[in-house]
C-alpha positions in Angstrom: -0.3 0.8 -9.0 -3.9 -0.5 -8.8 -5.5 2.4 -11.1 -2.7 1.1 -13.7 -4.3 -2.0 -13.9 -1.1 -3.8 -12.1 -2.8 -4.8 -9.3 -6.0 -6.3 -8.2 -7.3 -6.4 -4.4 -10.2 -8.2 -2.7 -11.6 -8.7 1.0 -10.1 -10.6 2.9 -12.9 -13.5 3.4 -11.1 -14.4 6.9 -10.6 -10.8 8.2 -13.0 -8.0 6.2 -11.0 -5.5 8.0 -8.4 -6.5 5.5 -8.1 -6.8 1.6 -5.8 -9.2 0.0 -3.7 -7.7 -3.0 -1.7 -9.7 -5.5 -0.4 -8.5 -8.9 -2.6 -8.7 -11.4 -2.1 -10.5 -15.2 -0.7 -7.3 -16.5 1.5 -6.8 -13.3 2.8 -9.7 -13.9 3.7 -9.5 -17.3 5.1 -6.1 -16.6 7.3 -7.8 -14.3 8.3 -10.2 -16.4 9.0 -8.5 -18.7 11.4 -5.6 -16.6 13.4 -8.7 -15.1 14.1 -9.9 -18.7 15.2 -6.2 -20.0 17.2 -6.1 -16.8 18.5 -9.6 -17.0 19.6 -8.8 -20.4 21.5 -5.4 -19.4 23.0 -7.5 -17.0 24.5 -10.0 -19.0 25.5 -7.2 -21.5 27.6 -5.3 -19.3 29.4 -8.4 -17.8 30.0 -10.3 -21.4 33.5 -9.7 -20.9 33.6 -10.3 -17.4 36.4 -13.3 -16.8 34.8 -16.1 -14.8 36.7 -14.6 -11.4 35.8 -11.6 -11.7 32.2 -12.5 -11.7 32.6 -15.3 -9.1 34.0 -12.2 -6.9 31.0 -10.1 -8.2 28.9 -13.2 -6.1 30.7 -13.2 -3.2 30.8 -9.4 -2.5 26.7 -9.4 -3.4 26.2 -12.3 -0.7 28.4 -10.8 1.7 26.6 -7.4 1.1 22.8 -9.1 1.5 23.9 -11.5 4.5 25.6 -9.3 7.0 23.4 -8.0 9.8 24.0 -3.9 10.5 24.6 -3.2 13.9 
């Protein structure tokens, strides 16, 4: 990702063992740009969606990201 140009990394001034990495103004545009397009697919697909079935949609996707796995 960082020869793309999507990221950019520096020392770490507290730890120079370390380098700090963070997206870069392209990277971020990049990912702004994929949640949009996905946003958008998103919204397409569930148009027709009646209000329950997407409330259901919400509590399904909480259950599925809230439940430890033993």
């Amino acid at each position: 990702m960082r020869s793309l140009g999507l990221l950019d990394a520096s020392p770490n001034p507290q730890d120079r063992r370390s380098i700090i990495v963070e997206l870069s103004a392209d990277g971020r545009e990049r990912v702004t740009a994929t949640l949009d397009d996905r946003g958008d697919v998103f919204r397409r697909r569930t148009r027709d969606w009646s209000d329950d079935d997407l409330s259901q949609l919400v509590a399904l996707l909480r259950r599925l990201t809230t439940e430890q796995h033993t």
